[in-house]
PDBQT receptor file of N, H, CA, C and O in Angstrom, charges set to zero:
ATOM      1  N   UNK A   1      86.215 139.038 122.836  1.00  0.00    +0.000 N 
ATOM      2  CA  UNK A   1      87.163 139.646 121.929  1.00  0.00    +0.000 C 
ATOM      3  C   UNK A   1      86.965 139.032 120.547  1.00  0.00    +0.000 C 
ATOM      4  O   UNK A   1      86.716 137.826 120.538  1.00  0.00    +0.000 OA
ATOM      5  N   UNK A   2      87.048 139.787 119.161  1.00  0.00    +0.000 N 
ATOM      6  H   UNK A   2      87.250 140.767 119.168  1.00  0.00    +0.000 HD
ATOM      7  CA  UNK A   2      86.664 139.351 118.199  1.00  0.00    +0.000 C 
ATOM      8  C   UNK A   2      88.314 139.733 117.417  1.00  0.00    +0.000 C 
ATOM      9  O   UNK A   2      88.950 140.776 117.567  1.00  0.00    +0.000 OA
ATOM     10  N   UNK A   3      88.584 138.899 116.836  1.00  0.00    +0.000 N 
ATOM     11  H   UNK A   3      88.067 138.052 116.713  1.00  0.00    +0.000 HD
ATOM     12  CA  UNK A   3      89.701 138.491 115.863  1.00  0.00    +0.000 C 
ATOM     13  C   UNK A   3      89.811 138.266 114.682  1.00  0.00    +0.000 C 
ATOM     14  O   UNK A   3      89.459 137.095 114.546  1.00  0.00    +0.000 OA
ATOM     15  N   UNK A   4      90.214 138.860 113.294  1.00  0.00    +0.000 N 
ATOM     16  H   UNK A   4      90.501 139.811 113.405  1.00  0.00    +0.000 HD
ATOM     17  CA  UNK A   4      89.983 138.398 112.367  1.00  0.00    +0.000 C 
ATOM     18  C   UNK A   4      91.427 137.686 111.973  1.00  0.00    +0.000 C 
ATOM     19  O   UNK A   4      92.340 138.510 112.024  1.00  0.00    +0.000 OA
ATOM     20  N   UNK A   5      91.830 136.437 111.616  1.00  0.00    +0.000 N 
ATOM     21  H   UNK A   5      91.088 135.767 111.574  1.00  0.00    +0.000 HD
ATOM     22  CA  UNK A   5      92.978 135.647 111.112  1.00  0.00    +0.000 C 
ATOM     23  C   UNK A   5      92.486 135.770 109.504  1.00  0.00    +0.000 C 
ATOM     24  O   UNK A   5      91.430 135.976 108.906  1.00  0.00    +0.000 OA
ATOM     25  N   UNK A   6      93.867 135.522 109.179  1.00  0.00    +0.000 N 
ATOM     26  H   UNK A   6      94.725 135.354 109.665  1.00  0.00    +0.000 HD
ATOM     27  CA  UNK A   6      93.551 135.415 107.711  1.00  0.00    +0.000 C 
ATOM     28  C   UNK A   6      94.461 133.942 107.497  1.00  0.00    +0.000 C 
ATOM     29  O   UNK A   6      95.527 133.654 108.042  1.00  0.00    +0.000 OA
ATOM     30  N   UNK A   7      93.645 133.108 106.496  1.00  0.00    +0.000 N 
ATOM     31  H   UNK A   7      92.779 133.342 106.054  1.00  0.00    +0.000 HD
ATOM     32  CA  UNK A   7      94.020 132.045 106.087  1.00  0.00    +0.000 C 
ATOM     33  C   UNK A   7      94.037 131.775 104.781  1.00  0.00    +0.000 C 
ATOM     34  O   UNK A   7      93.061 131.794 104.032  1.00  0.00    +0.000 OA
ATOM     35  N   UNK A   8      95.658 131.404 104.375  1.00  0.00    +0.000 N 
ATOM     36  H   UNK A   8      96.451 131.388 104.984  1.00  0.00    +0.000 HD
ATOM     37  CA  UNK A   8      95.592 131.768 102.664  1.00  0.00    +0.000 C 
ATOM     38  C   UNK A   8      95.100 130.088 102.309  1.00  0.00    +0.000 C 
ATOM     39  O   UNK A   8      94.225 130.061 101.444  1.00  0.00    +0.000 OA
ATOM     40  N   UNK A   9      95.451 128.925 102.748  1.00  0.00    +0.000 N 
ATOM     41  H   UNK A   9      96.163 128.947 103.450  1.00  0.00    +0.000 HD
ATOM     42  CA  UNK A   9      95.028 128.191 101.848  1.00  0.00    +0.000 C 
ATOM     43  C   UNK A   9      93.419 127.662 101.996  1.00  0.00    +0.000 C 
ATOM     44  O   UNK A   9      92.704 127.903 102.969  1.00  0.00    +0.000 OA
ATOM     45  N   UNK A  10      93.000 126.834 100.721  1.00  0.00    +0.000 N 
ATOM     46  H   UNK A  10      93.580 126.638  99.931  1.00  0.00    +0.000 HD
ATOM     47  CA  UNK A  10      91.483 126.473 100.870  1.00  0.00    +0.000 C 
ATOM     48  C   UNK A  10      91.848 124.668 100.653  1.00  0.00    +0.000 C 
ATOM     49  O   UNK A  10      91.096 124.100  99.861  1.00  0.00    +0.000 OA
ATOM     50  N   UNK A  11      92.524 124.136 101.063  1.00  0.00    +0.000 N 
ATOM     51  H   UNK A  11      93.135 124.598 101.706  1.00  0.00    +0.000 HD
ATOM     52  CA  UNK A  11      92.186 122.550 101.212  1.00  0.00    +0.000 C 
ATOM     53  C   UNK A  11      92.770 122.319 102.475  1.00  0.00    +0.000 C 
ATOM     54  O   UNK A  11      93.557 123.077 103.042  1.00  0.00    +0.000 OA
ATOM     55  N   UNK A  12      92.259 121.009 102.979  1.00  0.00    +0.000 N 
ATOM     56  H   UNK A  12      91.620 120.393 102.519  1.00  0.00    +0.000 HD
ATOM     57  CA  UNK A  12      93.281 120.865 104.535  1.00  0.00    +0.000 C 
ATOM     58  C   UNK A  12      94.800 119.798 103.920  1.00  0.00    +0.000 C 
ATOM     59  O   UNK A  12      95.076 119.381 102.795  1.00  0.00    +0.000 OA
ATOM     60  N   UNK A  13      95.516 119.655 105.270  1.00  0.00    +0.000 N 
ATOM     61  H   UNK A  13      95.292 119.994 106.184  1.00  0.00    +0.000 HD
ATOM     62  CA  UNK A  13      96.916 118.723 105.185  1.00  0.00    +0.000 C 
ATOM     63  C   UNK A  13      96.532 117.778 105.586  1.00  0.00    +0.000 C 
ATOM     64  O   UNK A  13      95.752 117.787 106.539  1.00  0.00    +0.000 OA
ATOM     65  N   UNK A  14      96.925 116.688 105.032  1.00  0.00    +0.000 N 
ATOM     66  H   UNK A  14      97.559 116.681 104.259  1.00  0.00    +0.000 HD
ATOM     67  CA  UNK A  14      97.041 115.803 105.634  1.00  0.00    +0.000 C 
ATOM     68  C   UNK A  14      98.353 115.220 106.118  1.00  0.00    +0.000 C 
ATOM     69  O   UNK A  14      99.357 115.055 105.425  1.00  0.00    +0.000 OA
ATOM     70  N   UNK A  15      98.169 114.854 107.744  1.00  0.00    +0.000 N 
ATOM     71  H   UNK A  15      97.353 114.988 108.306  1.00  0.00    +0.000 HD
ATOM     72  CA  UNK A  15      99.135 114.434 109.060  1.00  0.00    +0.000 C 
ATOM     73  C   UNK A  15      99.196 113.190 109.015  1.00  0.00    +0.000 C 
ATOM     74  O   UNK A  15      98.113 112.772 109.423  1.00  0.00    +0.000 OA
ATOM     75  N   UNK A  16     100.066 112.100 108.663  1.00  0.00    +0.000 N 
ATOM     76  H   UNK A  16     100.946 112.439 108.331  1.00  0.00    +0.000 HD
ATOM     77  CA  UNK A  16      99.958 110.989 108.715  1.00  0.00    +0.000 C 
ATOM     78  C   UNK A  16     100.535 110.139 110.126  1.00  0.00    +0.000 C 
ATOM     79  O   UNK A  16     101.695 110.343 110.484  1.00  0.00    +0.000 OA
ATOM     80  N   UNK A  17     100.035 109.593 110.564  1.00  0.00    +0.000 N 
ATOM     81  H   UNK A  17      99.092 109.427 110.274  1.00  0.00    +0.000 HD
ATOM     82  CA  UNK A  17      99.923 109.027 112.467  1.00  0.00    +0.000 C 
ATOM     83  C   UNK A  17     100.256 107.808 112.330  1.00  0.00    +0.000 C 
ATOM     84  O   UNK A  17      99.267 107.192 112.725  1.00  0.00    +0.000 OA
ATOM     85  N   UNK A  18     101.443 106.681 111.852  1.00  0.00    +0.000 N 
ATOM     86  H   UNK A  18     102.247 107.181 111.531  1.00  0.00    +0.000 HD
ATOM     87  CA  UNK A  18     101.409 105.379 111.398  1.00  0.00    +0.000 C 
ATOM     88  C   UNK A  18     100.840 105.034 109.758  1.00  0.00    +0.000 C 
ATOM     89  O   UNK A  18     101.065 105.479 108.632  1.00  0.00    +0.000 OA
ATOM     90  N   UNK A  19     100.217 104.263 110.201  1.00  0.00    +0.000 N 
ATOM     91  H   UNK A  19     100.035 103.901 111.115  1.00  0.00    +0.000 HD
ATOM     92  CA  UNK A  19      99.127 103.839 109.052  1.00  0.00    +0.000 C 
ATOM     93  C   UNK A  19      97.993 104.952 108.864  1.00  0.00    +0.000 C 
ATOM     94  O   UNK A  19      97.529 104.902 107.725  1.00  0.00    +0.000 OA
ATOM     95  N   UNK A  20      97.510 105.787 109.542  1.00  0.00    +0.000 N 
ATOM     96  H   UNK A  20      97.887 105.828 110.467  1.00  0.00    +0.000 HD
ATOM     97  CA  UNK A  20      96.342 106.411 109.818  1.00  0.00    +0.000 C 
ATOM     98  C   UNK A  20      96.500 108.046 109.117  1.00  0.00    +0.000 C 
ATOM     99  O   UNK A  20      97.485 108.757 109.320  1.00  0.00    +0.000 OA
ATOM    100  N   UNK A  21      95.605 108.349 108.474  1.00  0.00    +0.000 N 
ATOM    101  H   UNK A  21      94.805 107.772 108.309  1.00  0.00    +0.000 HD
ATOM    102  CA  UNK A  21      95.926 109.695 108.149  1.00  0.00    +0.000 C 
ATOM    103  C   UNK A  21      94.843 110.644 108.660  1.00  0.00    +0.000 C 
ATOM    104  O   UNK A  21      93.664 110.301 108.575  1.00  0.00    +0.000 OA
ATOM    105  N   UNK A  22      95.285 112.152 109.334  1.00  0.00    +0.000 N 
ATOM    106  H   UNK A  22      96.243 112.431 109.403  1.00  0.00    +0.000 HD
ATOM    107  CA  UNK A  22      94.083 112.659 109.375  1.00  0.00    +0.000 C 
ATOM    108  C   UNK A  22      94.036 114.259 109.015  1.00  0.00    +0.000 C 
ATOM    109  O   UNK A  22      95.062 114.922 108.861  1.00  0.00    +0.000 OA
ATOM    110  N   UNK A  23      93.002 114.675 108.927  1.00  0.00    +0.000 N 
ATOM    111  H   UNK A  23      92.169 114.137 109.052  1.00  0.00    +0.000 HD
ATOM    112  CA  UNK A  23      92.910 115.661 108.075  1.00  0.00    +0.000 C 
ATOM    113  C   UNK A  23      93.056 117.219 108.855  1.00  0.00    +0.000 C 
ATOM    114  O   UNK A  23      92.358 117.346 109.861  1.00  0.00    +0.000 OA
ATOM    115  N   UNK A  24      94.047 118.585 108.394  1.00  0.00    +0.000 N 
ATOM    116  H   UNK A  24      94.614 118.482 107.576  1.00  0.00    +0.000 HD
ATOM    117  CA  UNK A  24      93.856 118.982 109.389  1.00  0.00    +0.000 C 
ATOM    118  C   UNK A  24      93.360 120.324 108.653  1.00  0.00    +0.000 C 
ATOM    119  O   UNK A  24      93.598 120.626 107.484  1.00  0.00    +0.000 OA
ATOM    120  N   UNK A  25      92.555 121.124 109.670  1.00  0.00    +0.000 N 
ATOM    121  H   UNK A  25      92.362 120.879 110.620  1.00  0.00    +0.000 HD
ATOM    122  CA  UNK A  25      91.870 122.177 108.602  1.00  0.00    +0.000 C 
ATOM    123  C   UNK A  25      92.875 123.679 108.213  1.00  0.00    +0.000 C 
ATOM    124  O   UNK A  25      93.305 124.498 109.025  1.00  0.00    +0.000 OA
ATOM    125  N   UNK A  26      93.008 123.675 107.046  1.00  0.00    +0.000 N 
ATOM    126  H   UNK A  26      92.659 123.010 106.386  1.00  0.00    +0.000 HD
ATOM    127  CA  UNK A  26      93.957 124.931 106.865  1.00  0.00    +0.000 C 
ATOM    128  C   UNK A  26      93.446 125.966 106.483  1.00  0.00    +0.000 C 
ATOM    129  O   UNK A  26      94.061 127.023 106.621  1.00  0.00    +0.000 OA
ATOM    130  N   UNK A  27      91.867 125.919 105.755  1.00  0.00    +0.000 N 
ATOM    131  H   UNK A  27      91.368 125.060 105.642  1.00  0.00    +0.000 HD
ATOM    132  CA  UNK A  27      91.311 127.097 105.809  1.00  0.00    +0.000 C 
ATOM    133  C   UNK A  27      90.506 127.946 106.624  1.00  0.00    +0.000 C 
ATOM    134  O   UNK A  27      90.061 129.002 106.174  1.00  0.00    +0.000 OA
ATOM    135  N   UNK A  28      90.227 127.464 108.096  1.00  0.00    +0.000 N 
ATOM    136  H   UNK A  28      90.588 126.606 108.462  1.00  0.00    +0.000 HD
ATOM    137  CA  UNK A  28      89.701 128.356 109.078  1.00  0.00    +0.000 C 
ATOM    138  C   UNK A  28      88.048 128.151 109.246  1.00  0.00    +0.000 C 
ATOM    139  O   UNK A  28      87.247 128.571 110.080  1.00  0.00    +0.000 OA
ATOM    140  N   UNK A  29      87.926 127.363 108.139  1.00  0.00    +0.000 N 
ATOM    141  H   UNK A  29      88.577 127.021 107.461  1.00  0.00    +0.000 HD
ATOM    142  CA  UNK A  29      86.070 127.305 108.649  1.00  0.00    +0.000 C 
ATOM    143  C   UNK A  29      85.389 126.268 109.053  1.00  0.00    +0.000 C 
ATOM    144  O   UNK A  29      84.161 126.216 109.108  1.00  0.00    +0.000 OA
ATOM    145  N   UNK A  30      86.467 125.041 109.477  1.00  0.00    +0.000 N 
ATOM    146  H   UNK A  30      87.465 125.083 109.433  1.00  0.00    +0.000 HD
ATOM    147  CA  UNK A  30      85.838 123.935 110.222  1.00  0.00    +0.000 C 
ATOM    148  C   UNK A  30      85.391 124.116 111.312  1.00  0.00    +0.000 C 
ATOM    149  O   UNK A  30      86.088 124.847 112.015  1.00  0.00    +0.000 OA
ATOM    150  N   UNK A  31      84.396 123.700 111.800  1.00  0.00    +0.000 N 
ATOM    151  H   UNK A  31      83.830 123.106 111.229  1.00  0.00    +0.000 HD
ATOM    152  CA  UNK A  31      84.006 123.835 113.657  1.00  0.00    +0.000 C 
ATOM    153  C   UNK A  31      84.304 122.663 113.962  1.00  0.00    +0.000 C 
ATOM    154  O   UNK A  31      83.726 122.290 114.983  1.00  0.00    +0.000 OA
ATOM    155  N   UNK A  32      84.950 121.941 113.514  1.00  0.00    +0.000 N 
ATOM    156  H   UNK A  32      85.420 122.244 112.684  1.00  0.00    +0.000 HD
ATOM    157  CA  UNK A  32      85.768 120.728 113.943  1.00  0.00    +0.000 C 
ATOM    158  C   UNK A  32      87.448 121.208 114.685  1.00  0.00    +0.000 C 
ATOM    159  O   UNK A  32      88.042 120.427 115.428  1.00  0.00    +0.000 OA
ATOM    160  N   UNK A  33      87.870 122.235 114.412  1.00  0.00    +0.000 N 
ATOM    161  H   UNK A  33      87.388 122.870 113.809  1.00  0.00    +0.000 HD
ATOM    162  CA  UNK A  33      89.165 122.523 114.509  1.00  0.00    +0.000 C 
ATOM    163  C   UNK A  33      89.821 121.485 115.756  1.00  0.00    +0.000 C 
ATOM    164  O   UNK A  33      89.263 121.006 116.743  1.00  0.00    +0.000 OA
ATOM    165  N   UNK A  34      91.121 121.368 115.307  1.00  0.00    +0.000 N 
ATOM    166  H   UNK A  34      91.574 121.757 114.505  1.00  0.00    +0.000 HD
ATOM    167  CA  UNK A  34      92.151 121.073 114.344  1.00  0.00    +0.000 C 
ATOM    168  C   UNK A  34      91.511 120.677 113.477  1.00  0.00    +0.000 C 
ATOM    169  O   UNK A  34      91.361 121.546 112.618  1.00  0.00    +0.000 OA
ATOM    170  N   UNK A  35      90.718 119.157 113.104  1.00  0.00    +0.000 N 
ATOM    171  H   UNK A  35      90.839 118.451 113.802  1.00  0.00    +0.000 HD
ATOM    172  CA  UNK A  35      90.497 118.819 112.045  1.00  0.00    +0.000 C 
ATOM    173  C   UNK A  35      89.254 119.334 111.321  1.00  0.00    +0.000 C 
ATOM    174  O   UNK A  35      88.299 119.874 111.880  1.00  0.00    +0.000 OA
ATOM    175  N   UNK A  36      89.397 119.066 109.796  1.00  0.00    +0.000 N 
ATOM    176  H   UNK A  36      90.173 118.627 109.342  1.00  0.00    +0.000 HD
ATOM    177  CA  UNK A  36      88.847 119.090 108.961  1.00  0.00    +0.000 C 
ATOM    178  C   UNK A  36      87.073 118.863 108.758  1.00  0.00    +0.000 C 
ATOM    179  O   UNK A  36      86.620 117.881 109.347  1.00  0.00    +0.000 OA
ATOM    180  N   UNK A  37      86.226 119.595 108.078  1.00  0.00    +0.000 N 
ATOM    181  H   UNK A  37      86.593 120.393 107.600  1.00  0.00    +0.000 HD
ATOM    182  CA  UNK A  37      85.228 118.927 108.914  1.00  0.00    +0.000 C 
ATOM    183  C   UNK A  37      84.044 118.876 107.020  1.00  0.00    +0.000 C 
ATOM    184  O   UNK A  37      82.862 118.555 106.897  1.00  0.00    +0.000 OA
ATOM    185  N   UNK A  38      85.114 119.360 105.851  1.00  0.00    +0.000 N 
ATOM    186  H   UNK A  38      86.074 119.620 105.951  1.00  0.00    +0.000 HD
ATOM    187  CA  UNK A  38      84.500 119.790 104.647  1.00  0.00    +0.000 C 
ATOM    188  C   UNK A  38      84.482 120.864 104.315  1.00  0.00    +0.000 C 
ATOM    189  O   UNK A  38      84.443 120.942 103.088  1.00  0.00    +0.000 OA
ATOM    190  N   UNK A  39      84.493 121.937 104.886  1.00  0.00    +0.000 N 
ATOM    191  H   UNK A  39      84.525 121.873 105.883  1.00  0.00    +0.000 HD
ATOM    192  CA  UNK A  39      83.615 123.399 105.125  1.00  0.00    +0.000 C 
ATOM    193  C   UNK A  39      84.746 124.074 103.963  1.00  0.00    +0.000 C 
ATOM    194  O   UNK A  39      84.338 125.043 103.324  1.00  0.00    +0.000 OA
ATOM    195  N   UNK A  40      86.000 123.623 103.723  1.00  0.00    +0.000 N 
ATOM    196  H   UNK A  40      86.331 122.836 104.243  1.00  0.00    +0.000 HD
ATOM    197  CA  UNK A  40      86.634 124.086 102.885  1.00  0.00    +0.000 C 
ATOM    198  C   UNK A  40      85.511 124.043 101.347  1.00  0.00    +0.000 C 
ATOM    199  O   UNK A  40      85.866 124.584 100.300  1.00  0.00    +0.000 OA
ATOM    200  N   UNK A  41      84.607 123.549 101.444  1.00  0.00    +0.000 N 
ATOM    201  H   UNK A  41      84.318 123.109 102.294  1.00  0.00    +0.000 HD
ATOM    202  CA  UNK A  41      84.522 123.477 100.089  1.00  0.00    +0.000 C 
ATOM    203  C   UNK A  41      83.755 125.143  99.528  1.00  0.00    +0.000 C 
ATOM    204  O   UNK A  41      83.613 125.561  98.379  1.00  0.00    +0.000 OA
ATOM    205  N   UNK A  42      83.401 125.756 100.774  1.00  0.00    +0.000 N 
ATOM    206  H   UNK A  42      83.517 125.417 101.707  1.00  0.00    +0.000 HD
ATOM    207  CA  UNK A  42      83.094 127.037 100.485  1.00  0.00    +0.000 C 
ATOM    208  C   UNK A  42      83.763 127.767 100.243  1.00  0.00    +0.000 C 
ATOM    209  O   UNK A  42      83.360 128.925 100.344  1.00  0.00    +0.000 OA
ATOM    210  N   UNK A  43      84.749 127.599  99.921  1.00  0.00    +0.000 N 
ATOM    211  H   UNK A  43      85.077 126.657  99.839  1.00  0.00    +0.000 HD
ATOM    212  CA  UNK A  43      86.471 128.532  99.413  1.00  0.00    +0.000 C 
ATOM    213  C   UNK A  43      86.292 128.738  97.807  1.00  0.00    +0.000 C 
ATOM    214  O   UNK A  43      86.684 129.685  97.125  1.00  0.00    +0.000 OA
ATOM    215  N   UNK A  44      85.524 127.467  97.370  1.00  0.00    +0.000 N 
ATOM    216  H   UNK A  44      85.206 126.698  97.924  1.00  0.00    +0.000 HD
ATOM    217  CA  UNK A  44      85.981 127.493  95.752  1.00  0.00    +0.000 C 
ATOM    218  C   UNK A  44      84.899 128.728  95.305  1.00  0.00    +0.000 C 
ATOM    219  O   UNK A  44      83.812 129.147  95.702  1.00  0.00    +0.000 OA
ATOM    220  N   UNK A  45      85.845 129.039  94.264  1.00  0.00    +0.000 N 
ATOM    221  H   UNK A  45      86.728 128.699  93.942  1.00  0.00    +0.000 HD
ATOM    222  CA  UNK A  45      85.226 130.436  94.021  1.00  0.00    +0.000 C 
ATOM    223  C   UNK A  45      85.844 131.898  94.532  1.00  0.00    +0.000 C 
ATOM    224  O   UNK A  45      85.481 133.065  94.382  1.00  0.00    +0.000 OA
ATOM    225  N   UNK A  46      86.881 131.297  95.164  1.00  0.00    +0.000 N 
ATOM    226  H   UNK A  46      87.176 130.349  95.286  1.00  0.00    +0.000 HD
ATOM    227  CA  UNK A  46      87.337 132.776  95.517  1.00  0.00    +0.000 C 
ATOM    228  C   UNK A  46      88.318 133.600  94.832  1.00  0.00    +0.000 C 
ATOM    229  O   UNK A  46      89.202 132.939  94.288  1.00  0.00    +0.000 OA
ATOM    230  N   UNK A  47      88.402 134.802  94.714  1.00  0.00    +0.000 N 
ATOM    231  H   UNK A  47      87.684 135.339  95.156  1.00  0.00    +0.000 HD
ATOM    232  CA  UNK A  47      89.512 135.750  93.645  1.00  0.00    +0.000 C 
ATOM    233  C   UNK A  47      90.928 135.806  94.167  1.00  0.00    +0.000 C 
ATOM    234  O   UNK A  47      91.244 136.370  95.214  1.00  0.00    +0.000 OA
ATOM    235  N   UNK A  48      91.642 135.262  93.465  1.00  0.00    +0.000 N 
ATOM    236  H   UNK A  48      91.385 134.804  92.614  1.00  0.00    +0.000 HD
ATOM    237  CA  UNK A  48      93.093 135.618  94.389  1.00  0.00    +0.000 C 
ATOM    238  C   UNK A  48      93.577 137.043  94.961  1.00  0.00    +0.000 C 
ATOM    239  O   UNK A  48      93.939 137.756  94.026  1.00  0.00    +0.000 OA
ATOM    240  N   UNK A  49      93.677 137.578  96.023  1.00  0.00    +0.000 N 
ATOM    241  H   UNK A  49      93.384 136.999  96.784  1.00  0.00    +0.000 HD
ATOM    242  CA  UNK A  49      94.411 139.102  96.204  1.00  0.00    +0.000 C 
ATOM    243  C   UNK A  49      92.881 139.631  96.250  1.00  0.00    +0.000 C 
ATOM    244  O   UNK A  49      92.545 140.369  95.324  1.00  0.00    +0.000 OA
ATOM    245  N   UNK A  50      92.051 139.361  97.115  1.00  0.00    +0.000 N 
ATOM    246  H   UNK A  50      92.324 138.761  97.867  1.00  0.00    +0.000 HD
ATOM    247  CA  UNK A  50      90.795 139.587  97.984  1.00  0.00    +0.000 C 
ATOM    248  C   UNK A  50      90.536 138.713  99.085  1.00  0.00    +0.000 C 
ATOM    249  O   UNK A  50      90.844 137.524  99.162  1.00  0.00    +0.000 OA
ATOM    250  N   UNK A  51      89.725 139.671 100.235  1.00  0.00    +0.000 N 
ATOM    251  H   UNK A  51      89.475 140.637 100.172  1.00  0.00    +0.000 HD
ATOM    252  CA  UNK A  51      89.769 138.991 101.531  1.00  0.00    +0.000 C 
ATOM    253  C   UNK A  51      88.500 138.993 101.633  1.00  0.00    +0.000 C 
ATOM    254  O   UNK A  51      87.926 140.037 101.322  1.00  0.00    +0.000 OA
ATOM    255  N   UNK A  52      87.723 137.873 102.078  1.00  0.00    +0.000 N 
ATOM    256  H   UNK A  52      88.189 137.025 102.330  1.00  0.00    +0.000 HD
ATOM    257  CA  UNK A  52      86.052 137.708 101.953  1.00  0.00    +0.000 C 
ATOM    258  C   UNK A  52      86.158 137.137 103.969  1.00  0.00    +0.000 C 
ATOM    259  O   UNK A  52      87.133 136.754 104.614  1.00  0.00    +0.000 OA
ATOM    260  N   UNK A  53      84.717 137.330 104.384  1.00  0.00    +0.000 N 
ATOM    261  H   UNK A  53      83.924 137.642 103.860  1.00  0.00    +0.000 HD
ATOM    262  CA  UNK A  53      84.590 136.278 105.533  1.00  0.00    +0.000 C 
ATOM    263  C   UNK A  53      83.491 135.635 105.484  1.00  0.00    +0.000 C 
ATOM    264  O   UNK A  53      82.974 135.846 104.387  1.00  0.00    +0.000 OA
ATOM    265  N   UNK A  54      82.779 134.856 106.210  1.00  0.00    +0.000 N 
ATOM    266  H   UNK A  54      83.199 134.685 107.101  1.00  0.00    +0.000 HD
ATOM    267  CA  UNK A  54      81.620 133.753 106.364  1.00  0.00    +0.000 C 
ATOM    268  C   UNK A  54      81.150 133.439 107.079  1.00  0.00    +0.000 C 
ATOM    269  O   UNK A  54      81.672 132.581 107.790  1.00  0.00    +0.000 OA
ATOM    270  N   UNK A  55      80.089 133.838 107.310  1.00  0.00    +0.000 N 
ATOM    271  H   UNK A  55      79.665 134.535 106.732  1.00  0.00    +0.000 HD
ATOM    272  CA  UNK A  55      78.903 133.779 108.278  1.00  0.00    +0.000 C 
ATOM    273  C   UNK A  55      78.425 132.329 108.600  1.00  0.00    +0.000 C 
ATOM    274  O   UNK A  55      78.767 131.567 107.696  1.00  0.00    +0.000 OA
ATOM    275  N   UNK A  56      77.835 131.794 109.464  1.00  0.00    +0.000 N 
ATOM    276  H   UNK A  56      77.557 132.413 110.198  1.00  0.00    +0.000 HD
ATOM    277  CA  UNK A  56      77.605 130.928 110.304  1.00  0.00    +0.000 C 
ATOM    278  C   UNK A  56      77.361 129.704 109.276  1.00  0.00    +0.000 C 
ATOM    279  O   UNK A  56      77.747 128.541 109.158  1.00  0.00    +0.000 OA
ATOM    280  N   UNK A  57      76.538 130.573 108.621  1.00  0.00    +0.000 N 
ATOM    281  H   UNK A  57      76.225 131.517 108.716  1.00  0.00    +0.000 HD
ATOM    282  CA  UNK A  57      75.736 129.008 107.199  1.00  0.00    +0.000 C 
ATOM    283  C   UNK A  57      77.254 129.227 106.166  1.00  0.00    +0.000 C 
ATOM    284  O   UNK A  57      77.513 128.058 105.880  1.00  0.00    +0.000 OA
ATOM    285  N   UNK A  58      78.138 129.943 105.616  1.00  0.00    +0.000 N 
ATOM    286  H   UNK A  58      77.926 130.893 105.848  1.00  0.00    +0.000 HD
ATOM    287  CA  UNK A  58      79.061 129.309 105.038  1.00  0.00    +0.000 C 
ATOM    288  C   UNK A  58      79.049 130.989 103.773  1.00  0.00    +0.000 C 
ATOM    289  O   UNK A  58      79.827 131.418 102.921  1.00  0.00    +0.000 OA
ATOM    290  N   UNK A  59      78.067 131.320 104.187  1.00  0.00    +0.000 N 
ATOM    291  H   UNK A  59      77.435 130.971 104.879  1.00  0.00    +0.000 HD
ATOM    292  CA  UNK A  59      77.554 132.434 103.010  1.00  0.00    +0.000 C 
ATOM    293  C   UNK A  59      78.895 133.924 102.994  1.00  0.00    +0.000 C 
ATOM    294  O   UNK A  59      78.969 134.758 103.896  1.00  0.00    +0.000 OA
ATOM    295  N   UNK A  60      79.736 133.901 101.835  1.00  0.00    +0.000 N 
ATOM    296  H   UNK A  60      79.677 133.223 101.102  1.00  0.00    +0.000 HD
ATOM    297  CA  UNK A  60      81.025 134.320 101.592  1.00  0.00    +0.000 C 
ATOM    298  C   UNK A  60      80.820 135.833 101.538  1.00  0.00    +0.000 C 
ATOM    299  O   UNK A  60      79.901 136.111 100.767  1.00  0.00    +0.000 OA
ATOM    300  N   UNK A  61      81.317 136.771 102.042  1.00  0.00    +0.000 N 
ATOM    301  H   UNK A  61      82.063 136.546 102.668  1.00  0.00    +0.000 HD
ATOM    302  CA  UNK A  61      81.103 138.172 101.536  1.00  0.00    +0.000 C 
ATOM    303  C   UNK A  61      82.586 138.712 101.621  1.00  0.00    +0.000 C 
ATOM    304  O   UNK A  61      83.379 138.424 102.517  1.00  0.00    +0.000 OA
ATOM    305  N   UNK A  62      82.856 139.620 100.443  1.00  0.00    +0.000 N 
ATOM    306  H   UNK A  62      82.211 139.855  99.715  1.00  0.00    +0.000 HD
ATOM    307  CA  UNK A  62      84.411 140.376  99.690  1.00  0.00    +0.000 C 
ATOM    308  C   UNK A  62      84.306 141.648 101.001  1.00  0.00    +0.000 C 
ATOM    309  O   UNK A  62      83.319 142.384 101.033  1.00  0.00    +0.000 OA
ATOM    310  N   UNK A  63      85.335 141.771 101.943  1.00  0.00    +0.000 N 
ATOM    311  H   UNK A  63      86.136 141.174 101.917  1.00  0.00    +0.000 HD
ATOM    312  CA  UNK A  63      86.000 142.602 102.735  1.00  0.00    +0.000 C 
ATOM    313  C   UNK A  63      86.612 143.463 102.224  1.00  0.00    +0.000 C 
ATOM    314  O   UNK A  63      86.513 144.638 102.580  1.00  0.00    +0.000 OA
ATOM    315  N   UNK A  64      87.639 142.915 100.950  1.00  0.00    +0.000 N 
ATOM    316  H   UNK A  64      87.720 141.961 100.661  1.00  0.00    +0.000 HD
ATOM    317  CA  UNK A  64      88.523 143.844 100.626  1.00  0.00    +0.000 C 
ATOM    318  C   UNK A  64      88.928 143.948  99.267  1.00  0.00    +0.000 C 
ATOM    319  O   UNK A  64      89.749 144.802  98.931  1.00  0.00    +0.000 OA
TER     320      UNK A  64
């Protein structure tokens, strides 16, 4: 089954655990999920009020 989610933000949260903080991914393209893994950084650049998706290597294409 194939799913498309939409995820508005492009940086992750950070969850703080004690002393320890960790990162959690809020824009949808970590293969780390839950956490963070960088992959947000392929967000910058995007148009507000357009929906793009991203292929395996990170490579952005406009949906809508």
């Amino acid at each position: 089954m194939t799913r498309i989610v939409k995820h508005e933000e492009k940086v992750p949260k950070e969850v703080k655990m004690g002393n320890e903080s960790k990162w959690i991914c809020m824009c949808g393209l970590s293969k780390n999920k839950p956490f963070c893994d960088g992959l947000h950084k392929f967000c910058n650049g995007e148009e507000e009020g357009k929906i793009y998706e991203y292929d395996e290597q990170g490579h952005r294409r406009e949906i809508k």
